[in-house]
C-alpha positions as CSV (number, residue, x, y, z in Angstrom):
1,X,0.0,0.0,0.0
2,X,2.6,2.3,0.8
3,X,4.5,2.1,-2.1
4,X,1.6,2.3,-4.1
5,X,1.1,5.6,-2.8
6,X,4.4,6.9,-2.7
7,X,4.0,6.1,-6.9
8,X,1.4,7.6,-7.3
9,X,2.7,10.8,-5.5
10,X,6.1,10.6,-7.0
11,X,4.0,11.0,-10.7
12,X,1.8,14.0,-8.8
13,X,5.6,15.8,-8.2
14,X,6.9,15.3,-11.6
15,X,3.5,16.5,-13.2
16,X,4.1,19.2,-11.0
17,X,7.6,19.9,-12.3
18,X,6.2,19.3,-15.8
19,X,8.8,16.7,-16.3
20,X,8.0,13.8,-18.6
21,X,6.7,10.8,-17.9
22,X,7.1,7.5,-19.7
23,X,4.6,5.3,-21.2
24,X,5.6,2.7,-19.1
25,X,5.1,5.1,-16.0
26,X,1.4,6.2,-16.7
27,X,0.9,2.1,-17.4
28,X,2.4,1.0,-14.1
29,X,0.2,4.1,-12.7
30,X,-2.9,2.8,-14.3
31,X,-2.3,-0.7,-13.0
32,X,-1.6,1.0,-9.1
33,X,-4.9,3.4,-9.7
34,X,-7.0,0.3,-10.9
35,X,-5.9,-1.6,-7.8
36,X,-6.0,1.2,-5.0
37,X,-9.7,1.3,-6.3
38,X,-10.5,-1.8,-6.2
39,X,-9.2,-2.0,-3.0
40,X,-11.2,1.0,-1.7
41,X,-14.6,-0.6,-3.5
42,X,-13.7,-3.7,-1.5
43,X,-13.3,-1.6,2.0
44,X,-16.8,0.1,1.2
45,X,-18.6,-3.0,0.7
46,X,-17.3,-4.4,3.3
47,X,-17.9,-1.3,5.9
48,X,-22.0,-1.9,4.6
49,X,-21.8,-5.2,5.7
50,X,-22.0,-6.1,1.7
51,X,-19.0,-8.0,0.8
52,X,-19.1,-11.6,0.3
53,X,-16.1,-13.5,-0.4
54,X,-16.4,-17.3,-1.8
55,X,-14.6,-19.7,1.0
């Protein structure tokens, strides 16, 4: 988790810095973002007492 978010904020800096960024980058970034919200959508669910997992 935390190196998730230290990539995503590393990308924020150099955005901010109006640097470039590499395709690969804003893949891997994808990939992180698509995970961190799964993740999230996961926590939600399970907060409302809605998540079922298969045992």
């Amino acid at each position: 988790m935390e190196t998730c978010f230290e990539a995503l904020y590393g990308v924020f800096l150099l955005r901010l810095q109006k640097k470039t960024i590499s395709e690969g980058t804003l893949k891997a970034i994808e990939a992180i973002s698509s995970f961190l919200s799964m993740l999230a959508n996961y926590y939600d669910k399970d907060r409302k007492g809605e998540l079922k997992l298969d045992e």
